[in-house]
MIROVEX-61741 format. One record per residue (C-alpha): residue in one letter; x, y, z. Coordinates in Angstrom, 2 decimals. Layout:
<pt A; <X; Y; Z>>
...
//
This chain:
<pt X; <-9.83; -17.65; -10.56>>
<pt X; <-7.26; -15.80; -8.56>>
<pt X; <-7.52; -15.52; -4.89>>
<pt X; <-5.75; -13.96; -1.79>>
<pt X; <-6.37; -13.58; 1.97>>
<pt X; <-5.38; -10.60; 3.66>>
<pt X; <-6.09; -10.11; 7.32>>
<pt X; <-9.16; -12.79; 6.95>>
<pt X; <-10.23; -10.79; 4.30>>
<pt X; <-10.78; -12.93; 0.76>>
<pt X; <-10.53; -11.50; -2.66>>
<pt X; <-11.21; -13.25; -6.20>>
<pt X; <-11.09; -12.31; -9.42>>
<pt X; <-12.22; -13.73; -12.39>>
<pt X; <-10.96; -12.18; -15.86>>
<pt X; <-12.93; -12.57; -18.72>>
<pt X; <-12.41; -11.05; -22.43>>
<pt X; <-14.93; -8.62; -23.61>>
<pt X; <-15.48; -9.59; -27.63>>
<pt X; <-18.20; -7.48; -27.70>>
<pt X; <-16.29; -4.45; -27.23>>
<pt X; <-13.00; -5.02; -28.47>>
<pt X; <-11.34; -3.98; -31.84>>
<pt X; <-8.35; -5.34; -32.05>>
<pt X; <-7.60; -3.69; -35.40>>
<pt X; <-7.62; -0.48; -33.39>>
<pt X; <-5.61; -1.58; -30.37>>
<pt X; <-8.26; -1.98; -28.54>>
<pt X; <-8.71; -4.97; -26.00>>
<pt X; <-11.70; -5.05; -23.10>>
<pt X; <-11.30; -7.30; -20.81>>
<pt X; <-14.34; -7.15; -17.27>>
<pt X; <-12.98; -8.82; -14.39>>
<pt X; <-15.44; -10.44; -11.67>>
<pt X; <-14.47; -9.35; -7.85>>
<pt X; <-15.68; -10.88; -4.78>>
<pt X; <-15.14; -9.75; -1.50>>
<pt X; <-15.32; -12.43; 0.99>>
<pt X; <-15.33; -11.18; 5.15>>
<pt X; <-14.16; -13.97; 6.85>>
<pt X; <-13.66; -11.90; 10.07>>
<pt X; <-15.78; -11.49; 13.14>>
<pt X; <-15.94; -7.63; 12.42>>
<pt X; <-18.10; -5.41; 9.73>>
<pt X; <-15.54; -3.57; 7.22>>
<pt X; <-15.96; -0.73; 4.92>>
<pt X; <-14.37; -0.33; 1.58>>
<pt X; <-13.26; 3.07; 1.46>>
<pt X; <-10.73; 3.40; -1.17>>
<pt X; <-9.10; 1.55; -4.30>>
<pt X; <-6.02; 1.74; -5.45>>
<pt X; <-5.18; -0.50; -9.03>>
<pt X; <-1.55; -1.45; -10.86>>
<pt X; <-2.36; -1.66; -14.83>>
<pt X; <0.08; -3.49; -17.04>>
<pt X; <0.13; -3.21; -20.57>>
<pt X; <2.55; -5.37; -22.47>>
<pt X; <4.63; -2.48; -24.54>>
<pt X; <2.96; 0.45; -23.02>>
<pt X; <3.60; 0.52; -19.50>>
<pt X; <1.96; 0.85; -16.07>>
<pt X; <-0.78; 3.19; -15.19>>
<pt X; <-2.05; 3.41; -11.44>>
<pt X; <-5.82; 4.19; -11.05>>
<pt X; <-7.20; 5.09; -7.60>>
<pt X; <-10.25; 6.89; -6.26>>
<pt X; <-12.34; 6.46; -3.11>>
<pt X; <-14.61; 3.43; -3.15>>
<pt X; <-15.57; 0.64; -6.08>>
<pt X; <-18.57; 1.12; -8.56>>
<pt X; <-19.31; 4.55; -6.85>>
<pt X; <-20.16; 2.73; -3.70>>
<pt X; <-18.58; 1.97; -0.17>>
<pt X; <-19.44; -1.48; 0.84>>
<pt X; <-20.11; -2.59; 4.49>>
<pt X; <-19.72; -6.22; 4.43>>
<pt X; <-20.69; -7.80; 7.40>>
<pt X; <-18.83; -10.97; 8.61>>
<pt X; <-19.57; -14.20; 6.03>>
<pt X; <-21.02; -12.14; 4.14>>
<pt X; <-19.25; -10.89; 0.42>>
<pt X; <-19.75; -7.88; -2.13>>
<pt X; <-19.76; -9.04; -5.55>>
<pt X; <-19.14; -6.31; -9.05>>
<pt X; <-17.58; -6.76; -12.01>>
<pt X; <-15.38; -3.76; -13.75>>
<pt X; <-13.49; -3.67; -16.63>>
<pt X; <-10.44; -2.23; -18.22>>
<pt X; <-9.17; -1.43; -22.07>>
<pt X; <-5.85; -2.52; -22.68>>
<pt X; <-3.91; -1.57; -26.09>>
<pt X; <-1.98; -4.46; -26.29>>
<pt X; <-4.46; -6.94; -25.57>>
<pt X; <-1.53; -8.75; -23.01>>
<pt X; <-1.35; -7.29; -19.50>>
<pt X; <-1.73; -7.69; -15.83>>
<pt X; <-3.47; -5.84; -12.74>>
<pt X; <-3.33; -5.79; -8.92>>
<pt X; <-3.61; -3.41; -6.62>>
<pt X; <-5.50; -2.59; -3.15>>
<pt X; <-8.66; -1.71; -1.28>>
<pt X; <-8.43; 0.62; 1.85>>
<pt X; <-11.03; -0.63; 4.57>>
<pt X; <-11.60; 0.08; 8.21>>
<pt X; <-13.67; -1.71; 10.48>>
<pt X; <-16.96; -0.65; 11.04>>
<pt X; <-16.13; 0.34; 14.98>>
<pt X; <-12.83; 2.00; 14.23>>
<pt X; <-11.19; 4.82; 12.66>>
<pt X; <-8.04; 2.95; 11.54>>
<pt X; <-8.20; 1.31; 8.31>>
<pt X; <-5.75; -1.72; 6.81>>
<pt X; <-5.06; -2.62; 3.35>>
<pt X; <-6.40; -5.30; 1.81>>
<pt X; <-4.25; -6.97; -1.57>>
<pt X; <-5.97; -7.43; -4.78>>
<pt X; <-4.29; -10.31; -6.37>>
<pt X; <-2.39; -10.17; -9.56>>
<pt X; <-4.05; -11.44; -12.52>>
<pt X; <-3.31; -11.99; -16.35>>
<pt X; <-5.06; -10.44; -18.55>>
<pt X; <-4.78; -12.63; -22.48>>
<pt X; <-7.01; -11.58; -25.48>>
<pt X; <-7.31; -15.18; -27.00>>
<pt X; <-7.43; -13.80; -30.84>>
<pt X; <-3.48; -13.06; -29.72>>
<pt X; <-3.41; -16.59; -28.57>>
<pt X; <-3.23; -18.29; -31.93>>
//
């Protein structure tokens, strides 16, 4: 698991390789990665916006962004967390991702950014 706390605000990920849907005889590695949000504040926050760093090993970075996660903008009150998984194709099955959610509390009109820590992503059939 890889965790970080930004301005009392927890977030863990949890890579996992997707065998199901990967065909590594056509470059192409799935890998879903777990998220929880954790509010360890004394104020309600929003998730308004995400903003994600892709590395692929050989092919470069690609930055994804777009306003809220899964289609949704989370309120999470405080101790409580938003849980979703995702998941991203990689061609070289070795890579990385970060990035950053944009959330405001629920009383105010100025948002913060929260990190997204940086995780590995591995395809174990490259492992051997």
């Amino acid at each position: 698991m890889f965790s970080k706390t930004t301005f009392q605000i927890k977030v863990s990920v949890i890579p996992e390789y997707d065998i199901k849907n990967s065909f590594p005889s056509d470059n192409r590695f799935v890998f879903k990665y777990h998220i929880t949000i954790e509010n360890l504040s004394q104020e309600s926050i929003v998730v308004l916006r995400r903003k994600w760093l892709i590395y692929d090993v050989g092919f470069g970075f690609t930055e994804v962004s777009g306003n809220g996660i899964i289609g949704l903008t989370p309120e999470i009150e405080p101790g409580q967390q938003f849980t979703y998984f995702s998941n991203v194709m990689l061609r070289s099955g070795v890579g990385s991702m970060s990035g950053k959610y944009f959330v405001k509390t629920s009383g105010d009109d100025v948002g913060f950014e929260i990190d997204i820590p940086r995780f590995n992503l591995l395809a174990p059939v490259l492992s051997n």
